[in-house]
PDB file of N, CA, C and O in Angstrom, chain B, residues numbered from 101:
ATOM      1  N   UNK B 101     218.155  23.632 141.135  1.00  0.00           N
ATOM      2  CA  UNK B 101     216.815  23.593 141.680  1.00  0.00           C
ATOM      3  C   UNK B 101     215.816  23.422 140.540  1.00  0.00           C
ATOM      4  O   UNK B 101     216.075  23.891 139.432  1.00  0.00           O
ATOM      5  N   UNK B 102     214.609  22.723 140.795  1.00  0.00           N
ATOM      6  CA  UNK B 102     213.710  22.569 139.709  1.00  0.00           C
ATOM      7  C   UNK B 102     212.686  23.521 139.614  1.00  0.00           C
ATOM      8  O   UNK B 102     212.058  23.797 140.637  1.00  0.00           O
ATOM      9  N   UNK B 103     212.406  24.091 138.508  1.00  0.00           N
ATOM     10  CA  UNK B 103     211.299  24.599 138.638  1.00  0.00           C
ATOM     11  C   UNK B 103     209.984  24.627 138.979  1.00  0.00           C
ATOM     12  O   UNK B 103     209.792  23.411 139.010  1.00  0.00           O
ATOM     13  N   UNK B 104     209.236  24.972 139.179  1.00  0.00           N
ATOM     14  CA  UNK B 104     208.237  24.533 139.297  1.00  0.00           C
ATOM     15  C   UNK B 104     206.858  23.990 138.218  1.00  0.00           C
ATOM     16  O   UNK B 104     205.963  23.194 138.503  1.00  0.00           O
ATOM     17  N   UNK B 105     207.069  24.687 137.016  1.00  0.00           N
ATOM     18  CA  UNK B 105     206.833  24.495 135.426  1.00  0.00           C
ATOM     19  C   UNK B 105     207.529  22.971 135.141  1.00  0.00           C
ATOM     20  O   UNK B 105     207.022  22.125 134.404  1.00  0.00           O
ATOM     21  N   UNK B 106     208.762  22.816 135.862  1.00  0.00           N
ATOM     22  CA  UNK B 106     209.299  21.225 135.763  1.00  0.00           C
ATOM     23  C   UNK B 106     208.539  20.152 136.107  1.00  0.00           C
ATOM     24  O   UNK B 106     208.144  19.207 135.424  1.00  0.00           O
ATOM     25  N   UNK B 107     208.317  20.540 137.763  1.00  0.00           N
ATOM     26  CA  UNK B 107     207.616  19.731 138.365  1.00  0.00           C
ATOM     27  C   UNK B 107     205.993  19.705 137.592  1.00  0.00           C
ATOM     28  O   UNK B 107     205.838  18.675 136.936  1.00  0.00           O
ATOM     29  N   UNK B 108     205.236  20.301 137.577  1.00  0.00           N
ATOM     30  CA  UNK B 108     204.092  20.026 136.820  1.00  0.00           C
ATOM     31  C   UNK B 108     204.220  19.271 135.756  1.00  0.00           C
ATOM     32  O   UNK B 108     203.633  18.189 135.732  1.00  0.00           O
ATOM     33  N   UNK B 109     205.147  19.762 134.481  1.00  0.00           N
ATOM     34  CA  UNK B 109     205.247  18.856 133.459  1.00  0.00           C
ATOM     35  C   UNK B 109     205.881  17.536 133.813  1.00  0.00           C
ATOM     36  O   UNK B 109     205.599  16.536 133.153  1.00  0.00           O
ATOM     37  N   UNK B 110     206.610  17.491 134.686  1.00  0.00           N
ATOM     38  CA  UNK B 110     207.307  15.720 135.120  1.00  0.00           C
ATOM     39  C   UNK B 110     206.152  14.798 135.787  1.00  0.00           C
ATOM     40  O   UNK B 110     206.178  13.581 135.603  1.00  0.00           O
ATOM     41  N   UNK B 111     204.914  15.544 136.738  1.00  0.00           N
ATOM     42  CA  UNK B 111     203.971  14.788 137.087  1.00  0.00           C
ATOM     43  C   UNK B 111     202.874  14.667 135.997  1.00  0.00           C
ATOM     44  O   UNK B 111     202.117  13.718 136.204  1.00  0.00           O
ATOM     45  N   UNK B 112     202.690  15.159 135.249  1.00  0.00           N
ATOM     46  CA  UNK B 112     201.566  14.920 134.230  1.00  0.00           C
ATOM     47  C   UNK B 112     202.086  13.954 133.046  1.00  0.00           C
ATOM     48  O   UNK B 112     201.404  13.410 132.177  1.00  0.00           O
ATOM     49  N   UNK B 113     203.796  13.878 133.294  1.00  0.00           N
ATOM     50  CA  UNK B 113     203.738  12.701 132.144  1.00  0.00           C
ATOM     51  C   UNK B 113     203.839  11.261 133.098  1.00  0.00           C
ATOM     52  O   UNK B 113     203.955  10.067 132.823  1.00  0.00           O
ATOM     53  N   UNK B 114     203.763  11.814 133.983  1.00  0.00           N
ATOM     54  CA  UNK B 114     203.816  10.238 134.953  1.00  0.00           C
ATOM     55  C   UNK B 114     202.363   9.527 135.319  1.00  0.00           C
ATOM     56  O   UNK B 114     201.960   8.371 135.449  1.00  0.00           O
ATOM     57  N   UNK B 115     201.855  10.730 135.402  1.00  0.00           N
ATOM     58  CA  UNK B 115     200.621  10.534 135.665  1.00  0.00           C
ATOM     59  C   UNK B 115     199.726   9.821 133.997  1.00  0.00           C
ATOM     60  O   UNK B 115     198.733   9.103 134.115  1.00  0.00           O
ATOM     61  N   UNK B 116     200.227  10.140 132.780  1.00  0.00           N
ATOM     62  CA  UNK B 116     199.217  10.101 131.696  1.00  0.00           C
ATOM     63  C   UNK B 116     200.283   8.699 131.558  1.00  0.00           C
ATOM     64  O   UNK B 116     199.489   7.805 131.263  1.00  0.00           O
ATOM     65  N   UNK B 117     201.720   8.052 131.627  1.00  0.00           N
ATOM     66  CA  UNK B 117     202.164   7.103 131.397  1.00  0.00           C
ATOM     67  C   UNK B 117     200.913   6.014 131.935  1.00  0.00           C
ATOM     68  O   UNK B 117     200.138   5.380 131.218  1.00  0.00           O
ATOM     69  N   UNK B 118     200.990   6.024 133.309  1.00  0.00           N
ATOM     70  CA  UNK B 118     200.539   5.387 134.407  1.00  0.00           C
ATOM     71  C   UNK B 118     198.993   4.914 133.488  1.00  0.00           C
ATOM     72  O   UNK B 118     198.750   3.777 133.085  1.00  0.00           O
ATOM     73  N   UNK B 119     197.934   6.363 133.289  1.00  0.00           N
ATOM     74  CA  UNK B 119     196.998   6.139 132.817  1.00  0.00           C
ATOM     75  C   UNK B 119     196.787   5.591 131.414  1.00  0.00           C
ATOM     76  O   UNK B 119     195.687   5.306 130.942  1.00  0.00           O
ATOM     77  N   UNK B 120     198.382   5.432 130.579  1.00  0.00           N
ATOM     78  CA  UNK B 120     197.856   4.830 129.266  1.00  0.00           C
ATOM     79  C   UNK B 120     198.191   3.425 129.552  1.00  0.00           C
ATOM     80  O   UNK B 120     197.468   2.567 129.046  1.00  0.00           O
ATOM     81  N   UNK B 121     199.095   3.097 130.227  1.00  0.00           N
ATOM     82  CA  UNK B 121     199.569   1.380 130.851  1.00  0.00           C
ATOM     83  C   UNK B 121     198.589   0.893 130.955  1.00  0.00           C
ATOM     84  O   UNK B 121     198.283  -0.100 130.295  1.00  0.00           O
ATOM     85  N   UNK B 122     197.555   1.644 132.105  1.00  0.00           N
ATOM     86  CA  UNK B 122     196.460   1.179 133.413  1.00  0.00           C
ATOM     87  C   UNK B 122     195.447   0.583 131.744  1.00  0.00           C
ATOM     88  O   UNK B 122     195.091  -0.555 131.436  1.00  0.00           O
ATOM     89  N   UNK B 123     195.288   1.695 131.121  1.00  0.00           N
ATOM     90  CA  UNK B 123     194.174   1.572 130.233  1.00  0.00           C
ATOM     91  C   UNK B 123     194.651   0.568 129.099  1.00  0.00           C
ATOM     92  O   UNK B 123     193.852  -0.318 128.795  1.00  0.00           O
ATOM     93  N   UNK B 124     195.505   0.602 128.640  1.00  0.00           N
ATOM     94  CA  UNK B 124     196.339  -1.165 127.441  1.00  0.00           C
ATOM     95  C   UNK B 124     195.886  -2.170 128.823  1.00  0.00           C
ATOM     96  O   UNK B 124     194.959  -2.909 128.491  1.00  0.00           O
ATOM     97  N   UNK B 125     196.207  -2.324 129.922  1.00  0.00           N
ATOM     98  CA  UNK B 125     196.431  -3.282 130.443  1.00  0.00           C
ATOM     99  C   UNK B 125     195.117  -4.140 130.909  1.00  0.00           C
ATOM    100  O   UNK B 125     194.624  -5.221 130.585  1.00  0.00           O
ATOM    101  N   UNK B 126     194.825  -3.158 131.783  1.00  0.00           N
ATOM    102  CA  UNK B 126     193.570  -3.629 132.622  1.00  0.00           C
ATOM    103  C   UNK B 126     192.483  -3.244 132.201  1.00  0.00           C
ATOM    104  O   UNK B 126     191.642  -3.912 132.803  1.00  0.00           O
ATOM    105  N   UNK B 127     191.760  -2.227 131.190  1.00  0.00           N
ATOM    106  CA  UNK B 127     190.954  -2.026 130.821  1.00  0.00           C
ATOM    107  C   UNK B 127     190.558  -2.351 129.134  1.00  0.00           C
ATOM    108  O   UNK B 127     189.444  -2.489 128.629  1.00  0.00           O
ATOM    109  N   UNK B 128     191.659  -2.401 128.619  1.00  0.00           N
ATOM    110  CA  UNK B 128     191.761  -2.770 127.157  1.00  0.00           C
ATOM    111  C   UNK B 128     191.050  -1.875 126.198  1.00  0.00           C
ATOM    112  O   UNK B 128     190.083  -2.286 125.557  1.00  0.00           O
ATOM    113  N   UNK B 129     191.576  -0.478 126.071  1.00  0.00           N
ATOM    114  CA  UNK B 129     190.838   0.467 125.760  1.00  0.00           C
ATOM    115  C   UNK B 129     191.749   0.448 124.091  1.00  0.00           C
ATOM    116  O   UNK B 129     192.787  -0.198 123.955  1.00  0.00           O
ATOM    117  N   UNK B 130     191.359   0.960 123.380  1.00  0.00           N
ATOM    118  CA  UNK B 130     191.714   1.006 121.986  1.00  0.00           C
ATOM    119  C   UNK B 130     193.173   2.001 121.726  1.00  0.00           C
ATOM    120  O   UNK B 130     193.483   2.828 122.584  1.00  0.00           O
ATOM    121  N   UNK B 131     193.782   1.870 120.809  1.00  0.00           N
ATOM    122  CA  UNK B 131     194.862   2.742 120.800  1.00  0.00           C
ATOM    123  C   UNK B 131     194.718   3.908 120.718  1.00  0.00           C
ATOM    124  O   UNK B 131     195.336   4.656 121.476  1.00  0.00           O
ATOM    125  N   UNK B 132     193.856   4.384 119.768  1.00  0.00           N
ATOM    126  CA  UNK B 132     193.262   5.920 119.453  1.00  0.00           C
ATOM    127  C   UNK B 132     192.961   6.502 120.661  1.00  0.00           C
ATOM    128  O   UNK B 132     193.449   7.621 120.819  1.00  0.00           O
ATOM    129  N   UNK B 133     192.122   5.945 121.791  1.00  0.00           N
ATOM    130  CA  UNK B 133     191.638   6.659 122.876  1.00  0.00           C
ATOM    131  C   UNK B 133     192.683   6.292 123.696  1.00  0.00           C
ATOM    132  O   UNK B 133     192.610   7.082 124.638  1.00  0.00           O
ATOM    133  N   UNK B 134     193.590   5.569 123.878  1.00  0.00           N
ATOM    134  CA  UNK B 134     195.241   5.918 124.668  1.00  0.00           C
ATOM    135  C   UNK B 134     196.217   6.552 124.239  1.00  0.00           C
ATOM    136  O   UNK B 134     197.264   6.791 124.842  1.00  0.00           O
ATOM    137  N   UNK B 135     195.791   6.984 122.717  1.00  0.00           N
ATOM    138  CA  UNK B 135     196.796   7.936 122.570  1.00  0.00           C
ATOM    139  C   UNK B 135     196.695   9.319 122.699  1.00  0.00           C
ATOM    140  O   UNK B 135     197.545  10.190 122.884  1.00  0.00           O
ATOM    141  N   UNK B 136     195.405   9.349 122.554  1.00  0.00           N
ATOM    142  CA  UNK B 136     194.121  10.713 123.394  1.00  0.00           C
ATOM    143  C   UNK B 136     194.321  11.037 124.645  1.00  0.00           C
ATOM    144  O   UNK B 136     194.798  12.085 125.079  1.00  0.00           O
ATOM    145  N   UNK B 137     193.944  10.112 125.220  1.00  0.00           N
ATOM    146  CA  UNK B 137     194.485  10.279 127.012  1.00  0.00           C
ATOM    147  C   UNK B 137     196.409  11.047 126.838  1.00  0.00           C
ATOM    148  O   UNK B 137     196.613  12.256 126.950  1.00  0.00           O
ATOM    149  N   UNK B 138     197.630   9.945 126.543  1.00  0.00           N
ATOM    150  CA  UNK B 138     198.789  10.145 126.420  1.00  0.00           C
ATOM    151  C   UNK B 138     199.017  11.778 126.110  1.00  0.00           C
ATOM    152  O   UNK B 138     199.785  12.542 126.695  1.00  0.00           O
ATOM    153  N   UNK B 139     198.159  12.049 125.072  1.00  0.00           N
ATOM    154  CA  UNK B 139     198.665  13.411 124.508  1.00  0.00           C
ATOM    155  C   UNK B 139     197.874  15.072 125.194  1.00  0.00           C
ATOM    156  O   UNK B 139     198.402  16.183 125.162  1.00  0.00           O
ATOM    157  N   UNK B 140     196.440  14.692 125.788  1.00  0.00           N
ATOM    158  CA  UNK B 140     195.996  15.413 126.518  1.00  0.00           C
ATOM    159  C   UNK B 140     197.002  15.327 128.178  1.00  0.00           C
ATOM    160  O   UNK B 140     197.591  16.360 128.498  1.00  0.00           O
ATOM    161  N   UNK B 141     197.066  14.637 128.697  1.00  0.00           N
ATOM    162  CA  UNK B 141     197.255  14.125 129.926  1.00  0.00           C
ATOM    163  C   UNK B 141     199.048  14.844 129.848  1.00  0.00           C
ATOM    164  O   UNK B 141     199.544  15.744 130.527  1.00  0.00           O
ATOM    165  N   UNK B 142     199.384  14.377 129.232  1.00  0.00           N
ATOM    166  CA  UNK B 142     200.665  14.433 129.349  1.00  0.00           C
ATOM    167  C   UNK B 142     201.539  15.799 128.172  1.00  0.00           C
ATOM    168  O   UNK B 142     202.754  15.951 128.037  1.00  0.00           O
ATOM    169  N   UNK B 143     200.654  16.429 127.634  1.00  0.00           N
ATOM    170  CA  UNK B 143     200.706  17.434 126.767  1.00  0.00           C
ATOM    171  C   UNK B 143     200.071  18.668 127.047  1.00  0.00           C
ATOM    172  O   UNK B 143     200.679  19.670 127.422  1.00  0.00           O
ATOM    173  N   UNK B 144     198.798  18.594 126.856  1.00  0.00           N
ATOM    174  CA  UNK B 144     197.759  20.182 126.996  1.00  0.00           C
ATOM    175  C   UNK B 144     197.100  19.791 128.720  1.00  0.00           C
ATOM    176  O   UNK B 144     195.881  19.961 128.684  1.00  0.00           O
ATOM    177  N   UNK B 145     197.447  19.450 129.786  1.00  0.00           N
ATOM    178  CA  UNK B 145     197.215  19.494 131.230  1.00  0.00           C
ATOM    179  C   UNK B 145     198.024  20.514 131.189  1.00  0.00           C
ATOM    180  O   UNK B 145     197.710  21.695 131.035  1.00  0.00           O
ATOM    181  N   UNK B 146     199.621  19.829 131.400  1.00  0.00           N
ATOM    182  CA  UNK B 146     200.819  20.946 131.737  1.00  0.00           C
ATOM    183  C   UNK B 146     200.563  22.016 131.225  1.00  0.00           C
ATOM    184  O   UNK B 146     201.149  22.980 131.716  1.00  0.00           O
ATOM    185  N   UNK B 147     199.863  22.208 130.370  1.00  0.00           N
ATOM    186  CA  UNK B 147     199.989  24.307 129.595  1.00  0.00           C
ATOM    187  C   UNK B 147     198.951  24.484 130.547  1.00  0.00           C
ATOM    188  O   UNK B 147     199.240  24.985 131.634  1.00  0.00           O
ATOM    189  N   UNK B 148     197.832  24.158 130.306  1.00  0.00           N
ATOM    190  CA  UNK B 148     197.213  24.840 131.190  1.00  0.00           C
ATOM    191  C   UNK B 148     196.953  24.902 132.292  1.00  0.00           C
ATOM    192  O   UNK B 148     196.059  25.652 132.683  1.00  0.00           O
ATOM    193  N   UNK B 149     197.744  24.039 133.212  1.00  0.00           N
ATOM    194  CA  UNK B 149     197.970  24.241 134.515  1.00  0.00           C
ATOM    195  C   UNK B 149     199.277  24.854 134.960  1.00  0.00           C
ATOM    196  O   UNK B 149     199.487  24.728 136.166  1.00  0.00           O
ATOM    197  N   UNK B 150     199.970  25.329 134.441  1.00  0.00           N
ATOM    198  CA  UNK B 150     201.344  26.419 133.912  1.00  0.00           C
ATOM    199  C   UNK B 150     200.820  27.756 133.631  1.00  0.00           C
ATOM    200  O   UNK B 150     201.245  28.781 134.165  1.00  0.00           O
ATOM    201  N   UNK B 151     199.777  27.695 132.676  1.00  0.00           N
ATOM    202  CA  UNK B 151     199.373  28.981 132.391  1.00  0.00           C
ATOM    203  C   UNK B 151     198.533  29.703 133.498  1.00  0.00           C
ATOM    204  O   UNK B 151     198.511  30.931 133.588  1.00  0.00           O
ATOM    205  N   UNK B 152     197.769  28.782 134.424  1.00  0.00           N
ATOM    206  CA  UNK B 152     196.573  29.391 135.532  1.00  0.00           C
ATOM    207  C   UNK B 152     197.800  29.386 136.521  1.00  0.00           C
ATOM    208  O   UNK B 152     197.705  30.390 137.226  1.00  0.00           O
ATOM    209  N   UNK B 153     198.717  28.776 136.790  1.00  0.00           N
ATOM    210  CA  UNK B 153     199.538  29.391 137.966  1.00  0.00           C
ATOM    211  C   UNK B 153     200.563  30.654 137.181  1.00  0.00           C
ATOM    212  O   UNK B 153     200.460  31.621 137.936  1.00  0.00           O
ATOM    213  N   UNK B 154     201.167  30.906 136.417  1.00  0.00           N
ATOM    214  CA  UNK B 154     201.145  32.041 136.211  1.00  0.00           C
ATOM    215  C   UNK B 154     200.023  33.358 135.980  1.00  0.00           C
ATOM    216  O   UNK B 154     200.212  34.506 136.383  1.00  0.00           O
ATOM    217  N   UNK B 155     198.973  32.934 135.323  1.00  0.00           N
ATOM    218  CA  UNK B 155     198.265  34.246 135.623  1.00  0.00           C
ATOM    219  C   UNK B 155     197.987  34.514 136.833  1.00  0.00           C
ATOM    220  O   UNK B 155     197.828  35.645 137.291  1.00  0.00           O
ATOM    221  N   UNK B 156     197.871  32.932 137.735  1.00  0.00           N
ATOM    222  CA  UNK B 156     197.409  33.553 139.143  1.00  0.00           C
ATOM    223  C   UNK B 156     198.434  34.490 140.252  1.00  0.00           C
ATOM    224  O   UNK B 156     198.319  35.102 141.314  1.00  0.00           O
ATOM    225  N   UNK B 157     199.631  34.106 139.103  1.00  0.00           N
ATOM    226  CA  UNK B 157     201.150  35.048 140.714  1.00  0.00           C
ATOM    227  C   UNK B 157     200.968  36.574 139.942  1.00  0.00           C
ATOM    228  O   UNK B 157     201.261  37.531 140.660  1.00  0.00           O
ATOM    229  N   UNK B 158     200.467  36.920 138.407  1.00  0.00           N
ATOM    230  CA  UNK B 158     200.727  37.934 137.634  1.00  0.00           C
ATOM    231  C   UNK B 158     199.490  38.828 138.881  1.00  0.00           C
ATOM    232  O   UNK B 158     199.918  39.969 139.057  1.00  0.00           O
ATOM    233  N   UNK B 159     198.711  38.681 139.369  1.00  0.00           N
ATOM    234  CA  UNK B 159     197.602  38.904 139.956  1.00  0.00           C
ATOM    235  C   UNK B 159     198.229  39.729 140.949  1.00  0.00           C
ATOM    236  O   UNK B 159     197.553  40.247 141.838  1.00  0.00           O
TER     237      UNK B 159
END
């Protein structure tokens, strides 16, 4: 069974893939600010949306 800490981190790197493609492709945004997006999006989302659903069950 997956966790649920799984599932968050498996959608936020799908989600920041999606958004660094979208942004090389169709928007033509610079590398620095897709690798910004890539590493927020797909890095520091998951903690802290991991960390607010655990403090919120510690409750």
């Amino acid at each position: 069974m997956v966790s649920r800490e799984n599932k968050v981190v498996g959608a936020c790197v799908v989600v920041a893939m999606v958004l660094t493609y979208g942004g090389f492709w169709l928007a033509g945004l610079s590398s620095e600010i897709l690798m910004g997006v890539l590493i927020f999006v797909g890095v520091v989302a998951p903690m802290v949306v991991n960390n607010y659903f655990d403090n919120r069950e510690s409750v």
